[in-house]
VOGU-3710 file (C-alpha; in Angstrom, 3 decimals, decimal comma):
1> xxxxxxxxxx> 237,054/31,893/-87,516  238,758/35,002/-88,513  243,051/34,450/-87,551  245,055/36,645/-89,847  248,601/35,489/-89,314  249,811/38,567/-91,036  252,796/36,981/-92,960  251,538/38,080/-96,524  248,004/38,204/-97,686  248,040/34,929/-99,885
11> xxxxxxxxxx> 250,826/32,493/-97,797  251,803/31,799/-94,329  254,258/29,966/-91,875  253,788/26,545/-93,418  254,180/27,609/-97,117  257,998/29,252/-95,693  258,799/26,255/-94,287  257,405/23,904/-96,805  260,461/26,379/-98,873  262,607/25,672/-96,435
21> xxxxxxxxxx> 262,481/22,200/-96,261  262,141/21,346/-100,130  264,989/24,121/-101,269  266,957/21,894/-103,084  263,630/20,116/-105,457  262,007/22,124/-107,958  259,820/24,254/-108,085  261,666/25,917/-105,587  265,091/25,559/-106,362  264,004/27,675/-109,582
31> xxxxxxxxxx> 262,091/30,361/-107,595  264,831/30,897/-105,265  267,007/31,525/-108,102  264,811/33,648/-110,069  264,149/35,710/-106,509  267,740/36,011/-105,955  267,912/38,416/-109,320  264,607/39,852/-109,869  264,511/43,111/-110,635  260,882/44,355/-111,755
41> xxxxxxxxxx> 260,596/47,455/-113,521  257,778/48,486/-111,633  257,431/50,231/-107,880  254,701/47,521/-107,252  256,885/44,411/-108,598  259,959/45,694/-106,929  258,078/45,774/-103,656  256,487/42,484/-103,667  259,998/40,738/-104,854  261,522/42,409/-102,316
51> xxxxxxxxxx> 258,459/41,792/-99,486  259,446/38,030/-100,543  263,112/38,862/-100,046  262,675/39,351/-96,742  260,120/36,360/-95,947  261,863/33,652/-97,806  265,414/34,921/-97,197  265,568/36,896/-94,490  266,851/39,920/-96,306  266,301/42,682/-93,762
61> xxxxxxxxxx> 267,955/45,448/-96,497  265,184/44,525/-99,035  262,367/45,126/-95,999  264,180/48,601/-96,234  263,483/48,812/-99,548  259,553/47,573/-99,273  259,121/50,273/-96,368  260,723/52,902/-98,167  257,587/52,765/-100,963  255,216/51,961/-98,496
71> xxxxxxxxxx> 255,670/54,609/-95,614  257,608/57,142/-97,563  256,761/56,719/-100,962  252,850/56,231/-100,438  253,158/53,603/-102,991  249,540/52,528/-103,671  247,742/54,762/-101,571  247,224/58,059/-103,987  245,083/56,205/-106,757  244,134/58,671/-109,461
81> xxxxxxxxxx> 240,727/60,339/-109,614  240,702/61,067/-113,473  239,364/58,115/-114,281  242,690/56,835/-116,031  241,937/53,720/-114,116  239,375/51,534/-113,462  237,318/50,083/-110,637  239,239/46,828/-111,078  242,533/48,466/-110,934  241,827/50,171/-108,346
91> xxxxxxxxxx> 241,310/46,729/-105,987  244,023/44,994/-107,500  246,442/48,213/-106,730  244,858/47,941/-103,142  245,152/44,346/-102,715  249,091/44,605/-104,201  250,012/47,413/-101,447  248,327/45,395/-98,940  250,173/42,106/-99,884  253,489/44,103/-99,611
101> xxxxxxxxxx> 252,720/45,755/-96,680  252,124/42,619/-94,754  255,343/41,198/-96,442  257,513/43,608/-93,721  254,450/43,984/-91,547  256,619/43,130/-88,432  259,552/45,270/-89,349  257,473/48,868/-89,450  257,875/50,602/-86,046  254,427/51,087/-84,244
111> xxxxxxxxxx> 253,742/54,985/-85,035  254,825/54,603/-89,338  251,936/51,049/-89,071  249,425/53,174/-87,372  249,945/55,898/-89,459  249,911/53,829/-92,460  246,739/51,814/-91,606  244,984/55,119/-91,229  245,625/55,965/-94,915  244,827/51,948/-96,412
121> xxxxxxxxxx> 241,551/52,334/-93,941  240,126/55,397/-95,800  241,068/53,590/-99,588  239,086/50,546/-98,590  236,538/52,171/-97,194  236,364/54,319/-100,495  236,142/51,099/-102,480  233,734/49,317/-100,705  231,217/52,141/-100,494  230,791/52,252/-104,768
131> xxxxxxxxxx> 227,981/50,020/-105,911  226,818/51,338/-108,817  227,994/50,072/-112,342  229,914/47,567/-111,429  230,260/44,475/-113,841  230,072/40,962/-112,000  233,840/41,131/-112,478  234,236/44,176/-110,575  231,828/42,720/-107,800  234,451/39,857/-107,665
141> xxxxxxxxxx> 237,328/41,824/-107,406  235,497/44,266/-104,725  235,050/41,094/-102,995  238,733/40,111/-102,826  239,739/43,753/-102,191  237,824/43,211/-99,081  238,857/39,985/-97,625  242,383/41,900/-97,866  241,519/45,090/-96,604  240,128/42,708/-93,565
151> xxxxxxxxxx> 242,903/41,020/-93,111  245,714/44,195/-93,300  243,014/45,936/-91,087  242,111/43,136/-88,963  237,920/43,834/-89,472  236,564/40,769/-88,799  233,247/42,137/-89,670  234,425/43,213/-93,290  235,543/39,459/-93,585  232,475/38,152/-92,590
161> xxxxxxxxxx> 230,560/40,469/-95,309  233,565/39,577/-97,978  233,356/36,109/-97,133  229,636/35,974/-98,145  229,217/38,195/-101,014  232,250/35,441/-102,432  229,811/32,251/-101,258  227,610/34,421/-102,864  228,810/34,581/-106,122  230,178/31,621/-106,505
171> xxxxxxxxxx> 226,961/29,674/-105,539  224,809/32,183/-108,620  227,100/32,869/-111,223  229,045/29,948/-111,923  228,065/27,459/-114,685  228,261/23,787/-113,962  230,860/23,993/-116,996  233,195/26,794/-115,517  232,292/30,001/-117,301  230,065/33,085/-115,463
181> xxxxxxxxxx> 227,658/33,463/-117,829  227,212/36,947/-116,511  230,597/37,459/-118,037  230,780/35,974/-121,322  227,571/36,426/-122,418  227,540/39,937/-121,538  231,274/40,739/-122,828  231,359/42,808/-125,984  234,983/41,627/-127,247  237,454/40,040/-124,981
191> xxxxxxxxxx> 235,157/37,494/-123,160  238,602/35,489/-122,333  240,102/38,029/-120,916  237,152/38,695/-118,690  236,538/35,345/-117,550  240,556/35,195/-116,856  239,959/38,161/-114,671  236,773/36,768/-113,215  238,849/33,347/-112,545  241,703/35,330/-110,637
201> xxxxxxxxxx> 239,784/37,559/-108,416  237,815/34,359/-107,356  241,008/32,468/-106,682  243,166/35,371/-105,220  239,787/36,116/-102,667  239,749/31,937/-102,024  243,564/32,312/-100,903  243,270/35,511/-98,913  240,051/33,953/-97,104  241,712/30,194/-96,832
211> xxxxxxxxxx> 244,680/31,905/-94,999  243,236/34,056/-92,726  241,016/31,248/-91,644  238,036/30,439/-93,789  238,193/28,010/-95,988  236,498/29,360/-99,068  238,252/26,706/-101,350  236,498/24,223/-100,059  232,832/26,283/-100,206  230,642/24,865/-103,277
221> xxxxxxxxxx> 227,566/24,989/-104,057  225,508/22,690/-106,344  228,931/20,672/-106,667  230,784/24,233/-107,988  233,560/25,907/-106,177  235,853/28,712/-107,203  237,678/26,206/-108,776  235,551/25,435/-111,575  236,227/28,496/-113,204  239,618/28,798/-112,588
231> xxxxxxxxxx> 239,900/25,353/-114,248  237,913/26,947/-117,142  239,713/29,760/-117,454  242,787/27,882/-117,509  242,460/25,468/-119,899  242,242/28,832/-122,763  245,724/28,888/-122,187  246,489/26,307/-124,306  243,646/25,672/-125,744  242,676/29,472/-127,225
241> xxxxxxxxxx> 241,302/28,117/-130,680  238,109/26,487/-128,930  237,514/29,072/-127,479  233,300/29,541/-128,214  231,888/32,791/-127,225  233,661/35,744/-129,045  237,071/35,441/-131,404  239,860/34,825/-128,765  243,078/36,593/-128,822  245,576/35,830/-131,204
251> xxxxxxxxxx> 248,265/33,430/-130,145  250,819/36,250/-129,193  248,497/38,476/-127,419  246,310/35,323/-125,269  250,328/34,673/-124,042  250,631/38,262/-122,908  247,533/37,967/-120,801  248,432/34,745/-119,304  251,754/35,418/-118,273  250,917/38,609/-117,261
261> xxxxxxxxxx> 248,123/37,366/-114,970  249,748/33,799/-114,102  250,333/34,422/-110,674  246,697/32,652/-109,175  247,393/29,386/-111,866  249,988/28,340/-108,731  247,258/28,457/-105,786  245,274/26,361/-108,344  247,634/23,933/-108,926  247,830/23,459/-105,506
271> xxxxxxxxxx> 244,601/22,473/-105,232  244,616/19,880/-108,082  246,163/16,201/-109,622  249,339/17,848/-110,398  249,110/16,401/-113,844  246,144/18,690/-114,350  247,666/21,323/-115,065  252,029/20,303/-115,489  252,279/21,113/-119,114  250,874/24,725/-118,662
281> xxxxxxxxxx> 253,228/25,567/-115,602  255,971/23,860/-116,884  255,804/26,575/-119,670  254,641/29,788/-117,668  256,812/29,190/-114,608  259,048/30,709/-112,807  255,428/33,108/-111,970  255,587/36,326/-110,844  252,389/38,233/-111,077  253,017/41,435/-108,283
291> xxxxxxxxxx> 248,995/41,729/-108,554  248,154/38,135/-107,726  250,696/37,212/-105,273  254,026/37,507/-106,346  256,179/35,117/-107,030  253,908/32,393/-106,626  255,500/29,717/-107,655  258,022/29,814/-104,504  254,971/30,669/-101,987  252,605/28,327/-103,793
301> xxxxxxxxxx> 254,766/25,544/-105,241  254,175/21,534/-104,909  257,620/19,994/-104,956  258,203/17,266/-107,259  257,570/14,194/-106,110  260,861/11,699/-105,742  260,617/8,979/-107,713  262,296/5,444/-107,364  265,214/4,965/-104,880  264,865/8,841/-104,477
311> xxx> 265,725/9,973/-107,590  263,673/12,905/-108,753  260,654/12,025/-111,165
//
């Protein structure tokens, strides 16, 4: 069933209230702070912060500000035809513009939505019609780039294609272990790096799907969902020095990439023991990843559980 609730590409509703309600208890006490004086360098970061400004806060001056880029800016819509980016870029710019548009969605006056919708239609529809030479990581990330472009476009029959090319892939190119051989194995240098990319696209594609109405966390096949390799891919954090197919970044460089790209660990965690993964968010968090959802540890936080006679624990 195909229900976009158009709220933001990767939360809804109940994630806003679950805010709402658990203010006060960390995670979200933290995010709220950190939102209150975020100020990303960035035209994409600075409209996703402010997207959640206006979601989480009701900050109708920073919906100005998201609009602004969107409608009069063009922000995301002119990608560059030199080459001086690449097919995954591309998505994850497309998926980023859609996530903020649908952060003010309901603010943008009827003629400046059509207008805009016109322009996102044509990108997606660029997107989706390259095939050729794309890595399995690029097929993943086309993947995800369409479940958005579904949802900001309401094309149920792009979701329906999206939502199988992810079944798809998950059910052939995961290892019972977590890794896409089709990744690693093929990777010359920076295997990590591809299966953390491989690991986000999957989980940023399960979210966009989940919300919008198909649950594609809870597809697996032969006992593996997308969350076996995000689980893989997550553990490198920490543990870098076993890592076995190619030498792994060095210390400072493997915590570039995972901050940089933390954003999707939050819809994991979500989805797991919380005491799977506490010691890595407890050092990467507050998140905010503009490219994989923002500031995900407000939209995709589990508040702490209270421990005896209430107090927190």
């Amino acid at each position: 069933m195909f229900e976009p609730e158009h709220v933001g590409l990767y939360f809804g509703t109940t994630e806003i209230e679950t805010v709402n309600t658990h203010a006060r208890r960390e995670p979200f006490k933290s995010a709220l702070a950190t939102l209150s004086t975020l100020q990303p360098a960035d035209d994409f970061g600075a409209a996703v912060a402010d997207g959640f400004r206006y979601r989480f806060a009701g900050d109708e001056a920073a919906a100005a500000r998201t609009r602004d880029l969107l409608i009069n800016r063009g922000l995301g819509l002119n990608l560059p035809t030199d080459g001086s980016i690449s097919y995954l870029q591309a998505c994850a710019v497309t998926m980023a513009t859609g996530q903020a548009f649908e952060l003010v969605r309901d603010t943008l006056p009827d003629d400046a939505r059509r207008g805009w919708l016109s322009v996102y239609n044509q990108q997606v529809e660029m997107l989706r019609a390259v095939t050729d030479d794309l890595s399995l990581v690029d097929e993943i990330w086309r993947t995800a780039m369409k479940l958005a472009g579904a949802v900001v476009l309401e094309r149920d029959d792009v979701f329906v294609l999206a939502r199988d090319d992810f079944q798809r892939i998950v059910g052939t190119h995961i290892h019972p272990e977590g890794y896409l051989p089709g990744v690693v194995e093929k990777a010359s240098g920076g295997a990590l790096e591809q299966q953390l990319y491989a690991a986000k696209g999957l989980t940023l594609a399960a979210e966009i799907g989940t919300q919008a109405g198909a649950d594609l966390w809870a597809f697996e096949a032969r006992g593996i969902s997308a969350k076996t390799a995000a689980i893989y891919a997550a553990a490198y954090y920490e543990y870098r020095d076993t890592w076995k197919w190619d030498e792994p970044p060095s210390p400072e460089d493997n915590d570039a990439l995972y901050v940089s790209n933390a954003g999707f660990f939050e819809m994991l965690n979500r989805k797991l023991d919380p005491i799977v993964l506490q010691s890595t968010m407890e050092k990467l968090r507050p998140v905010f990843d503009p490219f994989g959802g923002g500031l995900t540890t407000l939209s995709h936080g589990v508040p702490v559980r209270r421990g005896l006679f209430g107090f927190l624990g």
